[in-house]
N, C-alpha and C positions, 0 to 999 in steps of 0.2 A: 389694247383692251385690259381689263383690269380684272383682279378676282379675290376673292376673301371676302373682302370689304369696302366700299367706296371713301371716297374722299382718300386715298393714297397717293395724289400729286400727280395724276396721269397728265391734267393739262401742263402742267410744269417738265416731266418728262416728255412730252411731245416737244413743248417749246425749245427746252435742250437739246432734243437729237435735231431739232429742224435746224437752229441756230449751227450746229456744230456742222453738220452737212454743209449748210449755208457759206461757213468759211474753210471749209473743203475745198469751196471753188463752183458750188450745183445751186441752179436754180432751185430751191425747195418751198414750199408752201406746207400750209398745214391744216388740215378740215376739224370740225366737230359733227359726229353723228348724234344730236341728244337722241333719246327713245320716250320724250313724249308726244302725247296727241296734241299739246297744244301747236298753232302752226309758226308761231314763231316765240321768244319768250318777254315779250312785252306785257299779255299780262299775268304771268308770274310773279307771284310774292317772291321780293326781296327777305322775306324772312323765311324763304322754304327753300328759293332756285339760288338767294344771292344777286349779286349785281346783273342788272339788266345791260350789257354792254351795248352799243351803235357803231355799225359801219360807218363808213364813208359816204356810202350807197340808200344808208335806211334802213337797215334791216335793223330788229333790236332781236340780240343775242346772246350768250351760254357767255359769261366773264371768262370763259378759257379761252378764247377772241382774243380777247386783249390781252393774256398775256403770249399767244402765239404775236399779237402785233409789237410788242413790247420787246420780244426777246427778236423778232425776228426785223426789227427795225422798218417795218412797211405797214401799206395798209389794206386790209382784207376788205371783199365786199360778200355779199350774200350768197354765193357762189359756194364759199369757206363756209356753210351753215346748212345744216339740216334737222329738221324730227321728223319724227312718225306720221307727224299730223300734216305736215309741207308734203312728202312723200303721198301718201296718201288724200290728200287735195289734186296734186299736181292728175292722179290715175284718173280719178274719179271726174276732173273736167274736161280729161285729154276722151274719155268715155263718154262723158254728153254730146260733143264734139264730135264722135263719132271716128275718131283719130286711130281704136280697132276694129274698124271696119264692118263693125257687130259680133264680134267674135267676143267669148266669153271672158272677164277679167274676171281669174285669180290672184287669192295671196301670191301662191309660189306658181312660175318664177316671175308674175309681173311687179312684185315689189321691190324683190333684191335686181332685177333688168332695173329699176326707177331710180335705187339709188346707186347701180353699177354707173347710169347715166351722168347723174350729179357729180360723180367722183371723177368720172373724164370730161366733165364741163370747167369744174375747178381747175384741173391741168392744163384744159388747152385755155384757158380765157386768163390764169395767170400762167402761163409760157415755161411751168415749172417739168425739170427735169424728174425733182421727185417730188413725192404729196406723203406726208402723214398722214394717216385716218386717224380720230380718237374716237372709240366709240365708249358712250358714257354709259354707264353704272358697273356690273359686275358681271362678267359671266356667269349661265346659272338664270339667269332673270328671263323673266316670257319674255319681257319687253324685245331684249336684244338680239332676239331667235333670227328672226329677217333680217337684219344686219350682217350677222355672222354668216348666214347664209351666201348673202352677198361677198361677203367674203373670200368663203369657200370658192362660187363658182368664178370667181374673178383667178385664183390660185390655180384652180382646174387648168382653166384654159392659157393662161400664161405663169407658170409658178416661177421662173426667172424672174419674172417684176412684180415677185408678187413674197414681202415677210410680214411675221406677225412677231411681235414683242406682247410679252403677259409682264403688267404690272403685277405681282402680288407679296402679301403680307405676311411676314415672320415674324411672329408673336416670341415677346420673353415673358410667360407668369414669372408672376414676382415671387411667387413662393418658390418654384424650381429657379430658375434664374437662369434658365436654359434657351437660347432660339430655337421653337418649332417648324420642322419644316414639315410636317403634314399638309397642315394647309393649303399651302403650296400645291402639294404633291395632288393635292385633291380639284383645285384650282386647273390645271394642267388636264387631268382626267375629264373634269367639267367640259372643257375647251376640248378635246377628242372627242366625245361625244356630240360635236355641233359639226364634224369633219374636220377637226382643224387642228395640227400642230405646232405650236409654238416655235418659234426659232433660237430666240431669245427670251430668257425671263429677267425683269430688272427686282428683283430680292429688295423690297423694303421694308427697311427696321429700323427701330433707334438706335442701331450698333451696327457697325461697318461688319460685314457678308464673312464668315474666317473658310480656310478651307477645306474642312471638314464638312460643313452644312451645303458650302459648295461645289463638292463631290457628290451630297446625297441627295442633294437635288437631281443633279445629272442624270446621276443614276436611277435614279425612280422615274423620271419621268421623261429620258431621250432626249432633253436638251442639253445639248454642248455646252451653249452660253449661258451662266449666268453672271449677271453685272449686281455687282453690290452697287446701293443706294441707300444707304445711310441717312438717318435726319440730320440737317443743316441747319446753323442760325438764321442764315439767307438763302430765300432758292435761288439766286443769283451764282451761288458756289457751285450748286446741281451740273450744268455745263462744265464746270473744271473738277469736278469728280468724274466724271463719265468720261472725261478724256484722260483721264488717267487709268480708267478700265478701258480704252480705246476701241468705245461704242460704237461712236461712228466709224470709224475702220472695219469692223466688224461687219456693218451695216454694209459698209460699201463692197468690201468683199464679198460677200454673200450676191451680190446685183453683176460681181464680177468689173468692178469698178477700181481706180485707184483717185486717191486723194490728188488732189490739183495744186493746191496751197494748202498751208494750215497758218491762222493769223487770229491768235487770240490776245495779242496784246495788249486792246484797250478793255478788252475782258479781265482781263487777270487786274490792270490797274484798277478798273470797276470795286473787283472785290476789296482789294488792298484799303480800296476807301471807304469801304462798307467797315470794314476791321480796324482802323487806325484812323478813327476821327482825330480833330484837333480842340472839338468843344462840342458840344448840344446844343441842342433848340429844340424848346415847348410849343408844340403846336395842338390848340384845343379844336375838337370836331364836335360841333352841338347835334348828335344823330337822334334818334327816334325809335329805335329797334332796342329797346333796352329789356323789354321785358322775355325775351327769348335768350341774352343770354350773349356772354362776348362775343363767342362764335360768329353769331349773328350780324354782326356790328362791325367783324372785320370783313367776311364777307360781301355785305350790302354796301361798301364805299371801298371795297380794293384798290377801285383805279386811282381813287383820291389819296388813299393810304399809300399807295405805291407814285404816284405824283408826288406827295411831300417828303418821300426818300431819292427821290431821283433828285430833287433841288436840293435838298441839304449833303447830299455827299458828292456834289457839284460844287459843292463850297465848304468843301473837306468836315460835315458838321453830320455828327450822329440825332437824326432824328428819334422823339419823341412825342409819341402820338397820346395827348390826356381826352379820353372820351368826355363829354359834358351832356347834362340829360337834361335837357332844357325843360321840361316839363317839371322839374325842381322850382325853377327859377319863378316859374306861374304861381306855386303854393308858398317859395319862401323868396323872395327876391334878395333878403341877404346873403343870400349865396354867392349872388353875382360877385363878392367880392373875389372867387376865387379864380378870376380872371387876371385880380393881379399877377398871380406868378406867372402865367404866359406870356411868350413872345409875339404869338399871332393867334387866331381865329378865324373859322374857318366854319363857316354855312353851308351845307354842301346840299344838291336837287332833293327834291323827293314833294311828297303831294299831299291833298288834307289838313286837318285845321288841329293835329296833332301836335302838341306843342310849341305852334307857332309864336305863339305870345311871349313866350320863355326867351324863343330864338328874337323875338322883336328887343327883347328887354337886352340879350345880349347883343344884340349888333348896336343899340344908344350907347353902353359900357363904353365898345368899342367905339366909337364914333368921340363920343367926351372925354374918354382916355388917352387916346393918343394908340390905339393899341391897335398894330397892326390887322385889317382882316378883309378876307377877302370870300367874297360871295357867290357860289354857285346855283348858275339857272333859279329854281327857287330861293336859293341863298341875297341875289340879286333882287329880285321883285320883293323879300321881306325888306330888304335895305330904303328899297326906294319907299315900301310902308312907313317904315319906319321915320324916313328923312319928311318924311309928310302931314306923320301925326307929330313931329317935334318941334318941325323949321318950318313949317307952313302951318304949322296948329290948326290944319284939317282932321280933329282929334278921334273923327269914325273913319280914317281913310283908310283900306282894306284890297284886299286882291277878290274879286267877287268868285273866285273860287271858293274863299270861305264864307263870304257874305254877300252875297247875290243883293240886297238891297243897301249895300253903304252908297250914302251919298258921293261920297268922292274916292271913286271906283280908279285909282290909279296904277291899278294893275287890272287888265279884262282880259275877255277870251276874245281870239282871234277870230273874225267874222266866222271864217267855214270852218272852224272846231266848233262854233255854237252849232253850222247846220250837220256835223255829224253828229254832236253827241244828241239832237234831236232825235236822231234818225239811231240812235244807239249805236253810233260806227268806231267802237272800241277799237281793237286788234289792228297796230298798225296803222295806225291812222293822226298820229300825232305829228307835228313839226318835225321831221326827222333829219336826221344825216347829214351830210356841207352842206355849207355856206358863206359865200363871200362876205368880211367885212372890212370897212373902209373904215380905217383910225384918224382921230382928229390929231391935225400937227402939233408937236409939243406936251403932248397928254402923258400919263405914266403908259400908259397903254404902247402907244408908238414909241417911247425909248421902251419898254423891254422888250419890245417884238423885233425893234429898228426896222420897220417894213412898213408902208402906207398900206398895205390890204393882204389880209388873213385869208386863212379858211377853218373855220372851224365847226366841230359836229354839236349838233341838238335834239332837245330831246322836249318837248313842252307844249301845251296849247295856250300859255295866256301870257299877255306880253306887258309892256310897258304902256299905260295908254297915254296917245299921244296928245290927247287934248290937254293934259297937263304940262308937257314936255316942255315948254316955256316956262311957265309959274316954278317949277323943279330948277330948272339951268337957273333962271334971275336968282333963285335962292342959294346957289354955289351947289347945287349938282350937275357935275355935267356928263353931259353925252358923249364919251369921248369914243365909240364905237357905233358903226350904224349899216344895217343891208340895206344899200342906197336903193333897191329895186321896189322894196315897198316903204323904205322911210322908218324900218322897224330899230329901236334901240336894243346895242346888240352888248355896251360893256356902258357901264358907268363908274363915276370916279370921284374923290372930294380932291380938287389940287392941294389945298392946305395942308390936308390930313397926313404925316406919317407912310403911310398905306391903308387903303380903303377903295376898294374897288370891287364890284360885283359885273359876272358874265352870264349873258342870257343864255350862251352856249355853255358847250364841257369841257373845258380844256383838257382836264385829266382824261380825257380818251386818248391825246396825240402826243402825253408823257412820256419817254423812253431810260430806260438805266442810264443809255450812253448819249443820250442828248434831253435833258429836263427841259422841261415844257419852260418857255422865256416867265410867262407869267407867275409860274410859282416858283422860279430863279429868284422874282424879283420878290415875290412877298417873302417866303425866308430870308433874303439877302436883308429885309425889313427887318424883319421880326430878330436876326441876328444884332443889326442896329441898335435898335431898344435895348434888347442885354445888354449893348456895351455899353452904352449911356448910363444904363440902370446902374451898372457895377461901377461905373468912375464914380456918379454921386452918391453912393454908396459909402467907397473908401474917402470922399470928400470931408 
């Protein structure tokens, strides 16, 4: 749990103690409690919640998902996911049902029993030894009263298997130049007040924890441990700092445990490559979120941001992520020149008729320059607009998401997304989670996978329509991905092109540090190409 202030890196501190546990030798998993009423965060603004993540299983989820999937090399299903609003659905149907026999449901204790439940469900269905909780916001907050409860009476009745670690904030004003540890101190008293004693507190600051402030912490507030957690260039270091405060040891002791193995050696290479590129690569994101603020921007494409650092220090190269505001490109299209300096581009999902025109004009650039890029879900469907109003001079051809009446409607909505969104069946209800795909022999697709069938997650209602699907291959796009079950076009390609390829799926959900997603191996490996070409004829 966390306190002061939110956004202090709790999902990245869970991800590292799970990770470290992990190569301890212990089955470990790792949960998200959010504490909203929504019931799952599908439809949550990306410019409020951040990235929408996706199981395996469907669920759309807290991005702290994915990097518990990221750090911890697996994959989570819905199980690993809770709010207030799931919690409270789950009571309320189990009550129509008549499943309390007509006996009165309250808040307390049939809420914290509801998500006591959940938290032994996630264990026994992922076979984990241990389980992280992360409960989201700050202690102090209404929201997260029933959680912490839950907590509480879980500690009650088994306090052996049962610690808490408080994230919280040491602030240095700049005029004193001093770390506070009040807050803290305050933070901890917060967290007593709910029953609950900390074990651990992990001290986050822009300055490594000294040991004076980590006496006075101790002191004030009866916790033994506290772990410095210092800001890092990369939270990929987080894990090998806390093992050098020997967290996890810590952790395990306290359970009356001992460590099994300790094996961080492709970890520590990880970082080495993060710190000791051998060159760079410009990789442009045309996003949509500009008016809220950078924040916003890394937030709302994390998996992608962190997808194109796992390819490029897979091939020793320090990424460089150039945001591009496509909705520029609609008012001044000379702009697009500023696509020369990149190595690749990069379309990534999202929805609405919000600068798509921009993003259209950028993927032709792409397409006539030679300039590597590659198309996400959305990113995909503009390509194929694109390849349609140019190489077929079908010049209204459109995804009738944004134009319900274009003639040649070569992106449409999937028969039964038309009959929910009739039916208004939002929440949930989208093309979600795996999916089998069968790659064509010889395509770029199949050498970077080297596999004849995939599985990859989605997230979307309107697809590729198939009545063109011919007219599009004769003109040299091809289909070089397909879920053979309904005939749906699942990745398309130009063979010609450099690289150019767009997925109807996410690849960036099944990215990892220590194994890059093949496809964006292959477009950096691209877009490193061009550099080098660029620079021979260059010195030519």
């Amino acid at each position: 749990m966390g306190g002061v202030i939110s956004g202090l890196g709790k999902g990245v501190a869970v991800s590292s103690m799970a990770m470290l546990l992990q190569q301890k030798g212990y089955r470990v998993t790792a949960m998200k409690i959010d504490p909203y009423v929504n019931v799952d965060a599908g439809t949550m603004n990306p410019t409020e919640h951040g990235e929408v993540f996706v199981t395996k299983d469907g669920l759309e989820t807290d991005q702290d998902i994915g990097n518990y999937e990221r750090f911890l090399n697996t994959e989570l299903t819905r199980s690993n996911y809770m709010t207030t609003g799931a919690v409270y659905l789950s009571l309320i149907e189990a009550e129509r049902n008549l499943q309390f026999s007509g006996k009165c449901v309250e808040v307390v204790p049939h809420v914290p029993n509801e998500v006591i439940r959940r938290i032994r469900l996630c264990a026994q269905q992922t076979r984990s030894e241990i389980v992280i909780i992360e409960v989201g916001g700050t202690v102090g907050e209404y929201q997260n009263l029933l959680f912490l409860e839950a907590a509480r009476m879980m500690h009650l009745k088994e306090p052996e298997n049962v610690q808490f670690v408080l994230v919280s904030y040491l602030p240095i004003p700049s005029n004193l130049g001093e770390m506070k540890t009040k807050p803290t101190q305050y933070a901890v008293r917060t967290l007593n007040s709910a029953g609950i004693q900390p074990d651990i507190v992990l001290a986050r600051a822009s300055q490594a924890l000294d040991a004076p402030r980590r006496a006075r912490i101790a002191e004030n507030t009866g916790v033994d441990e506290v772990i410095s957690a210092p800001d890092v260039a990369s939270i990929y270091e987080v894990p090998l700092n806390f093992e050098r405060e020997k967290l996890a040891d810590t952790l395990l002791a306290n359970f009356g445990l001992r460590a099994r193995r300790t094996d961080l050696r492709r970890w520590r290479t990880l970082v080495r490559r993060v710190y000791r590129p051998r060159r760079q690569v410009r990789i442009g994101i045309a996003g949509k979120y500009f008016g809220t603020g950078d924040f916003t921007l890394l937030d709302s494409y994390i998996s992608v941001i962190e997808a194109v650092k796992h390819a490029a220090w897979s091939l020793r190269a320090k990424p460089e992520v150039v945001w591009l505001n496509a909705e520029a490109y609609e008012q001044a299209p000379a702009q697009l020149k500023e696509l020369q300096r990149l190595d690749g581009l990069i379309i990534p999902g999202g929805f609405g008729s919000r600068g798509i025109e921009g993003k259209i004009k950028a993927i032709q650039y792409a397409r006539t320059h030679a300039l590597p890029f590659f198309g996400l879900c959305y990113g995909m469907q503009l390509a194929v607009v694109e390849f349609a109003r140019n190489v077929l001079k079908f010049r209204d051809a459109d995804t009738t998401e944004v134009n319900p009446a274009t003639t040649h409607p070569v992106i449409d909505i999937l028969p039964e997304q038309r009959e929910k969104l009739a039916r208004r069946d939002y929440g949930g209800s989208m093309r979600l989670g795996a999916y089998p795909c069968t790659l064509k022999r010889g395509s770029v697709a199949q050498a970077a996978y080297g596999a004849a069938t995939v599985s990859e997650r989605h997230r979307h209602r309107y697809e590729v329509n198939n009545v063109y699907r011919a007219r599009l291959e004769k003109a040299g796009l091809r289909v070089s991905g397909v879920f053979k079950t309904r005939d749906l076009a699942e990745i398309i390609e130009l063979p010609e092109h450099p690289f150019f390829l767009g997925t109807q799926f996410h690849p960036e959900f099944l990215s990892r540090p220590l194994t890059a997603h093949p496809l964006f191996r292959a477009f950096v490996a691209a877009g490193l190409t061009r550099q080098r070409q660029r620079a021979s004829a260059t010195a030519e």
